[in-house]
FIKOL-552864 format. One record per residue: residue in three letters; x, y, z of N, C-alpha, C in turn; residue number from 1. Coordinates in steps of 0.05 Angstrom, whole numbers, padded with zeros to 5 digits, always signed. Layout:
// FIKOL-552864
ATOM  residu     n_X     n_Y     n_Z    ca_X    ca_Y    ca_Z     c_X     c_Y     c_Z  num
ATOM     ALA       X       Y       Z       X       Y       Z       X       Y       Z  NUM
...
// end
This chain:
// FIKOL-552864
ATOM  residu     n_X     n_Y     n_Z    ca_X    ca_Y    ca_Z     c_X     c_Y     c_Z  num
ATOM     UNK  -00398  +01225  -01006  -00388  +01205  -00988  -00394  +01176  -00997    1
ATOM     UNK  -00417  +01175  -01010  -00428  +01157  -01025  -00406  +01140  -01038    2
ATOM     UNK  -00392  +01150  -01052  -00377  +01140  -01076  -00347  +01138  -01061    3
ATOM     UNK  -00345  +01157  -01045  -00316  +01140  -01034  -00319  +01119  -01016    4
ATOM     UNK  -00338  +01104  -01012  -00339  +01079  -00990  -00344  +01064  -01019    5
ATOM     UNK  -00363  +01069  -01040  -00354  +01054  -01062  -00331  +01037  -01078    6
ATOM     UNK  -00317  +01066  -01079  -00284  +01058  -01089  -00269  +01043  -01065    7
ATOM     UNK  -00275  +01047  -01032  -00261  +01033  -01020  -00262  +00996  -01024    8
ATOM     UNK  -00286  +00990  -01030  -00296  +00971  -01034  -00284  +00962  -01056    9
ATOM     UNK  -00282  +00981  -01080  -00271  +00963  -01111  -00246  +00963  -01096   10
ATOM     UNK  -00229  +00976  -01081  -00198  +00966  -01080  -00200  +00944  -01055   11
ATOM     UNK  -00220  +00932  -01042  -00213  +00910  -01031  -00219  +00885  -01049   12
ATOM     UNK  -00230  +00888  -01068  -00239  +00864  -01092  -00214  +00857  -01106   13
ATOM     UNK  -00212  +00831  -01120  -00190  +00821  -01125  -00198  +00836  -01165   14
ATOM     UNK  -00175  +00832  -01180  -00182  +00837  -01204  -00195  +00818  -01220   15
ATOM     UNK  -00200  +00792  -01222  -00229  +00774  -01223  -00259  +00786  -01219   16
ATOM     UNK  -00258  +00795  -01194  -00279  +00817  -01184  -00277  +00832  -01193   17
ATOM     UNK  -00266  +00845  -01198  -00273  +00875  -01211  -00280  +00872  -01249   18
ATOM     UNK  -00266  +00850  -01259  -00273  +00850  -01289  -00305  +00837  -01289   19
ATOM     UNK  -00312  +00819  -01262  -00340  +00817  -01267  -00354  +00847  -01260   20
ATOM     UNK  -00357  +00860  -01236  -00372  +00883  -01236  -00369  +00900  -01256   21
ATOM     UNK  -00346  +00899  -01267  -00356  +00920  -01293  -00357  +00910  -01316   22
ATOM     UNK  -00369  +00883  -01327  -00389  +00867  -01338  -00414  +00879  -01336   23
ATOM     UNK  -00420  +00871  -01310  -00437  +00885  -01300  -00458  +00896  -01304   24
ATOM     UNK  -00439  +00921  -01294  -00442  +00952  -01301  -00458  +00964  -01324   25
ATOM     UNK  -00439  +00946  -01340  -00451  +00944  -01374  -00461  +00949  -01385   26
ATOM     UNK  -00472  +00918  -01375  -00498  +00911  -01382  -00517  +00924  -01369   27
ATOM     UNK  -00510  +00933  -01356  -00545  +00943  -01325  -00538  +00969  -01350   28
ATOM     UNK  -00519  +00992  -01357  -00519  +01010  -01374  -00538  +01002  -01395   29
ATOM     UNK  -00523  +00986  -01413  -00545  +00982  -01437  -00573  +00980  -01429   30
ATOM     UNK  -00583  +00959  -01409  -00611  +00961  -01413  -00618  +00983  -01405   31
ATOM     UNK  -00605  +01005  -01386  -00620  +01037  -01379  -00626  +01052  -01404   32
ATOM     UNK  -00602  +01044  -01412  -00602  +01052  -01444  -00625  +01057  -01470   33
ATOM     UNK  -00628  +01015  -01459  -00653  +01012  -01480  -00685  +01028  -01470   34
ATOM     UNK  -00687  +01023  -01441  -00710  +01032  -01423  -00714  +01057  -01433   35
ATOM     UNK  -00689  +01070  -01440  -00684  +01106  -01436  -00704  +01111  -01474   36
ATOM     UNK  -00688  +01094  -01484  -00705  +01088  -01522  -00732  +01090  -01518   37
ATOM     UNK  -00738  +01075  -01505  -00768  +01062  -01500  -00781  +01078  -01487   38
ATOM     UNK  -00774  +01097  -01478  -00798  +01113  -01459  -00805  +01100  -01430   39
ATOM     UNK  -00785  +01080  -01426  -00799  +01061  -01398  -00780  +01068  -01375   40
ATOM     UNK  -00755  +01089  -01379  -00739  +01095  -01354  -00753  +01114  -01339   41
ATOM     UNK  -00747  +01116  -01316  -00765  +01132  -01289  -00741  +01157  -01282   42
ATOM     UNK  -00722  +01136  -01274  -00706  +01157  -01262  -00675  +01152  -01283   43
ATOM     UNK  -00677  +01184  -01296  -00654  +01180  -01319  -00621  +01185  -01302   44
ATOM     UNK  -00623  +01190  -01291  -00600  +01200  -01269  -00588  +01177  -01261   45
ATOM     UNK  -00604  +01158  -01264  -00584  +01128  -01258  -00566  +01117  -01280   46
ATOM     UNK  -00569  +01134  -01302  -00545  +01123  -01332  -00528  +01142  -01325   47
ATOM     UNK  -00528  +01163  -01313  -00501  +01184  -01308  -00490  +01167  -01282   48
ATOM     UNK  -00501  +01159  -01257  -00482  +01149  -01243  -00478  +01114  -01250   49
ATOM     UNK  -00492  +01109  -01269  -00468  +01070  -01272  -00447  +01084  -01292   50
ATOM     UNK  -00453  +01104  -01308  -00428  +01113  -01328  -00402  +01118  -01313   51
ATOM     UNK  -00407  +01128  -01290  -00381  +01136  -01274  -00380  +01121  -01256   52
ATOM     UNK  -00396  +01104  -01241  -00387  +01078  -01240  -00370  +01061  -01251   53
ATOM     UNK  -00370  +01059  -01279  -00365  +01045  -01292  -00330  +01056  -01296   54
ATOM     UNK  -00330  +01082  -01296  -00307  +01099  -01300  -00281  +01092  -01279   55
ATOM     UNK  -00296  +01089  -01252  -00284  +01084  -01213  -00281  +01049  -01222   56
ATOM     UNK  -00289  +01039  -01234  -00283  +01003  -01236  -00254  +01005  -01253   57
ATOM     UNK  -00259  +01021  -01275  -00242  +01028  -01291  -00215  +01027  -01285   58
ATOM     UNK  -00218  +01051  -01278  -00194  +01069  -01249  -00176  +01046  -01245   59
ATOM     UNK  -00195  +01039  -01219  -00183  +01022  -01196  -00167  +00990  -01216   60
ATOM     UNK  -00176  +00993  -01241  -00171  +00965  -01250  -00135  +00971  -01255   61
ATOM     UNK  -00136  +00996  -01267  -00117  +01019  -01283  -00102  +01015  -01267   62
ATOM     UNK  -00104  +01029  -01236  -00089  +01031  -01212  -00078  +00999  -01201   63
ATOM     UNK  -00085  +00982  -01212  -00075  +00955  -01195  -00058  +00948  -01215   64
ATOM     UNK  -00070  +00954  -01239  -00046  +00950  -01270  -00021  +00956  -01262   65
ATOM     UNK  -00019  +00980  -01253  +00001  +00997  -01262  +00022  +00991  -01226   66
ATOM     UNK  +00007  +00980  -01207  +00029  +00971  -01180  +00034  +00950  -01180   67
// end
């Protein structure tokens, strides 16, 4: 339920908004990334959901493209 009040949210954002959040996204990825290298991430489960985060910014960017 989580993630569909998410996506409701990316389709009220303009596409400005949305190319910054998945900037973002990114970046917050890479550094889990680097943390994940380093031995300093806690909770690894948070690079599987900004990945598909990142996937739903994607989407919705896809979906405004294309109407």
């Amino acid at each position: 339920m989580k993630s569909k009040k998410y996506v409701e949210n990316l389709n009220n954002k303009s596409a400005a908004e949305l190319q910054e959040e998945l900037v973002a996204a990114k970046k917050e990825l890479f550094n889990l990334r680097f943390q994940n290298a380093t031995n300093q991430l806690d909770n690894t489960g948070r690079i599987k959901e900004v990945r598909k985060n990142i996937a739903r910014i994607q989407t919705v960017i896809t979906e405004k493209a294309n109407a």
